[in-house]
N, C-alpha and C positions, 0 to 999 in steps of 0.2 A: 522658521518653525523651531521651537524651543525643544531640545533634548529630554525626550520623555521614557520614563522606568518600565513600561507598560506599552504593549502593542495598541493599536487602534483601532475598535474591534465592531465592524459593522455584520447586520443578520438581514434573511429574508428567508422568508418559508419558498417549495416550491411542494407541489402536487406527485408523491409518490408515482413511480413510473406501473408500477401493479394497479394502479388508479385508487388504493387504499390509501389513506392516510397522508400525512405529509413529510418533505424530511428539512430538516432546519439546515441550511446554508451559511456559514461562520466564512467570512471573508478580515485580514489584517491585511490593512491598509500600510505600507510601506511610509516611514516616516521620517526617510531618509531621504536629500533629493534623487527624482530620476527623470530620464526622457520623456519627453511627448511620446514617444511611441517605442513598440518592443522589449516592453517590460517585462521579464520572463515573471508567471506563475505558476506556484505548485497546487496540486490538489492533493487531498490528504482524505483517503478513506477512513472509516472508523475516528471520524472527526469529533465525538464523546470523548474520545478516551486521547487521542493526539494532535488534536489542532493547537491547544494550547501551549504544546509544548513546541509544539512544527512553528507557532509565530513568533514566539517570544528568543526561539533559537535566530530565527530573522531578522528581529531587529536588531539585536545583539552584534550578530554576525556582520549586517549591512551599514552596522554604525559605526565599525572600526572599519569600513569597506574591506571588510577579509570576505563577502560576497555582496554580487550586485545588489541594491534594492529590490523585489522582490513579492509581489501579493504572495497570503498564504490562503488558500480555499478549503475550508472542511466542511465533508458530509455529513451529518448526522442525525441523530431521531430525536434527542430529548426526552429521554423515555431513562424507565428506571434500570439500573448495571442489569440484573436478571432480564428485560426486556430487550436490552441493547443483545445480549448475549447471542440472542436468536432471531434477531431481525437482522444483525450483520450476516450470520448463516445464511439468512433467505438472498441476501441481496448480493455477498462478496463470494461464494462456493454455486460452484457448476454443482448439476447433480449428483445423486450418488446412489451406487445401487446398493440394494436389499443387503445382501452379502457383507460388504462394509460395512455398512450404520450398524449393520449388528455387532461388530469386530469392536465397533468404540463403547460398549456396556455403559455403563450409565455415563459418561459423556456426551453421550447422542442427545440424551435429554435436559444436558443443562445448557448447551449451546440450539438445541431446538435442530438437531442432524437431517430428522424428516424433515424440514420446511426450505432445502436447499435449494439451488433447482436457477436463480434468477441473477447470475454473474452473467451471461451476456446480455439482458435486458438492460441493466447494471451499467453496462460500459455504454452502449446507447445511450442511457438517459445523460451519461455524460459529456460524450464526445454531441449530442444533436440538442441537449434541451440547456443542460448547466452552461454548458461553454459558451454558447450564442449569447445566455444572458448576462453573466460576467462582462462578456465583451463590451454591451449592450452599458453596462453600469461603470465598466471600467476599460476604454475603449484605449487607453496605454497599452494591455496588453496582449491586442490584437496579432501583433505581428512576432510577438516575444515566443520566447521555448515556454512547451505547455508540459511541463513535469508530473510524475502521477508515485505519489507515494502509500504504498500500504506495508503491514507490517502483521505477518501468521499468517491468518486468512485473507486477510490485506494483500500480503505477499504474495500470496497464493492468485489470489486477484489480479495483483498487477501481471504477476507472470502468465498468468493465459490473455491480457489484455495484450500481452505483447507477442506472443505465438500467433495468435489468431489474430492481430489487429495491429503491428507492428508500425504500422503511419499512424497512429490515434493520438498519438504524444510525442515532443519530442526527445524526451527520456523517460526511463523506468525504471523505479528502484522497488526491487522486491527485497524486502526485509524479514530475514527471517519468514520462508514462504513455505505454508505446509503442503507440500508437495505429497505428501502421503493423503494427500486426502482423496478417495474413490479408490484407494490400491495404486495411488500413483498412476493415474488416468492421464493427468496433463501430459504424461510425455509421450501419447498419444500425438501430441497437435506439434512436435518437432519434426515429423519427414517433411509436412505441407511447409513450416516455417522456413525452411531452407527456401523453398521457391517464391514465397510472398516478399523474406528478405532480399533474394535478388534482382525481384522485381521497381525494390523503390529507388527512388531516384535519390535519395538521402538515408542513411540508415540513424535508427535514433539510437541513444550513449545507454549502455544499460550497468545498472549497478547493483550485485546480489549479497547478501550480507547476513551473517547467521552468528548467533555469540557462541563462543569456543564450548563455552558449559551445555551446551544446549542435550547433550547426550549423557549426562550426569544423570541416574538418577534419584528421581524424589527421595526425600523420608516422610514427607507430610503431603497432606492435598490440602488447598484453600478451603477457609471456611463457605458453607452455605451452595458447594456445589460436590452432588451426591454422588460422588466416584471414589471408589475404593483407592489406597494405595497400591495395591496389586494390578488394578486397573490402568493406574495413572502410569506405574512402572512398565506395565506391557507396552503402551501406546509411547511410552519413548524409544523405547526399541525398535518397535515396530517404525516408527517416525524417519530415526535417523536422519535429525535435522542437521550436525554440522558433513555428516556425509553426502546427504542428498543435494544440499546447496553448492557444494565442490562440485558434483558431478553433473547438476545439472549447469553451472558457470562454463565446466569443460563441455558440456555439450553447445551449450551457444555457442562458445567460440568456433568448433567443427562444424557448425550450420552455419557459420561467417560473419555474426556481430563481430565487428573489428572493434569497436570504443567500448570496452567491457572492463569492468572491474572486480573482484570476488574477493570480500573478507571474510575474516572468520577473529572477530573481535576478543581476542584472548581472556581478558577477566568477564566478559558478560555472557548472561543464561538469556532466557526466553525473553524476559520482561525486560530488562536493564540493554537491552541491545538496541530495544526501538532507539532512543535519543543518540545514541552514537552512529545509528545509522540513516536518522534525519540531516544529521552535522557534515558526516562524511560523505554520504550520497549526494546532498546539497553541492556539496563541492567540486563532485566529478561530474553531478550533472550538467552543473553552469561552467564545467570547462577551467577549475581552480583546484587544481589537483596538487600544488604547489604552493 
């Protein structure tokens, strides 16, 4: 196969697990050779906004064999950024009570805060409905490590995917994970992690990762979504993202994830963290930490 600039980039719709709507499925085909069988693949939540860059890092990566070959799987809606905003809400964020969504002032309503509610349905439709048919289209990586990357609310995702469901994948990178979301509810679900982790016969590699700026705050709010600077300033404080990713890192490892990693990405903020923590997480997931 001739060395190509460009991932290889196959799609298929499947049927929203809300029984609403559909969500478009973005598969990169590894173009690198690899085995018959055991081909690790990652999934990539908020697959609009990061699949592209989760493949392209791929082949890149798997072409200098600085990691193995590789499928990259992203979720997504196809729907417009304002749209995307609050259907990722509905699907990647546990609920949230009254109290909070009120605490996020106009935030609540450009991310759509009311329509939360549907991150364990979410992980279901992954681990029982995506996964089978992946397998099903690409049966190389049946037996491979099934990696689960999200990145905010992503992150936020992965990490209660991993509390609560800690055999669903065999790594999890939470990237940048808003853990402040519900009053910082998920750390709720670490007494039971303690015992679900010692219960498995394999524990999976987990990788937390925050940009060092992340607590800096604003001067300006992006265009077109209606939150005040005052607003945007309170909820980083309140947030406490490069604090709360240290200490929730230090709490996994006192509940006994042994294969853990925690950065805190020194030149990067909220946004510019994703890509360094596709590249880096990649690498301690598939065990290339070196």
């Amino acid at each position: 196969m001739a060395f190509s600039v460009r991932a290889a980039l196959e799609q298929f719709a499947l049927p929203h697990p809300s029984g609403e709507g559909q969500l478009t499925i973005s598969v990169a085909v590894p173009t690198s050779p690899m085995p018959d069988t055991g081909v690790p693949i990652l999934y990539v939540v908020d697959g609009d906004l990061l699949f592209g860059m989760a493949a392209e890092i791929a082949r890149a990566m798997s072409s200098v064999a600085a990691f193995p070959a590789h499928y990259v799987v992203g979720i997504g809606y196809d729907a417009a950024y304002s749209d995307v905003l609050k259907l990722r809400t509905a699907d990647l964020a546990p609920p949230i009570g009254a109290e909070a969504l009120e605490s996020l002032g106009g935030l609540a309503a450009a991310i759509g805060g009311a329509r939360s509610g549907g991150a364990d349905a979410f992980l279901t439709f992954l681990t029982d409905r995506l996964r089978p048919e992946v397998t099903a289209r690409y049966p190389q990586t049946a037996d491979g490590p099934h990696i689960l990357f999200g990145h905010s609310l992503g992150g936020l995702f992965a990490a209660r995917a991993l509390l609560t469901r800690p055999d669903s994948f065999s790594a999890f990178i939470a990237s940048s994970p808003s853990l402040w979301w519900d009053g910082f509810s998920i750390l709720s679900q670490l007494p039971p992690f303690r015992e679900r982790l010692a219960a498995l016969p394999r524990q999976p590699r987990v990788f937390v990762d925050v940009g060092a700026r992340e607590q800096e705050l604003p001067t300006s709010v992006p265009d077109g979504i209606e939150v005040t600077l005052e607003e945007a300033q309170a909820q980083i404080r309140a947030a406490r993202m490069v604090d709360a990713a240290c200490e929730f890192a230090t709490a996994l490892r006192e509940a006994g994830v042994a294969e853990l990693r925690h950065v805190a990405f020194a030149e990067d903020d909220h946004v510019s963290a994703a890509p360094a923590a596709i590249l880096h997480g990649m690498r301690f997931a598939l065990g290339r930490e070196r």
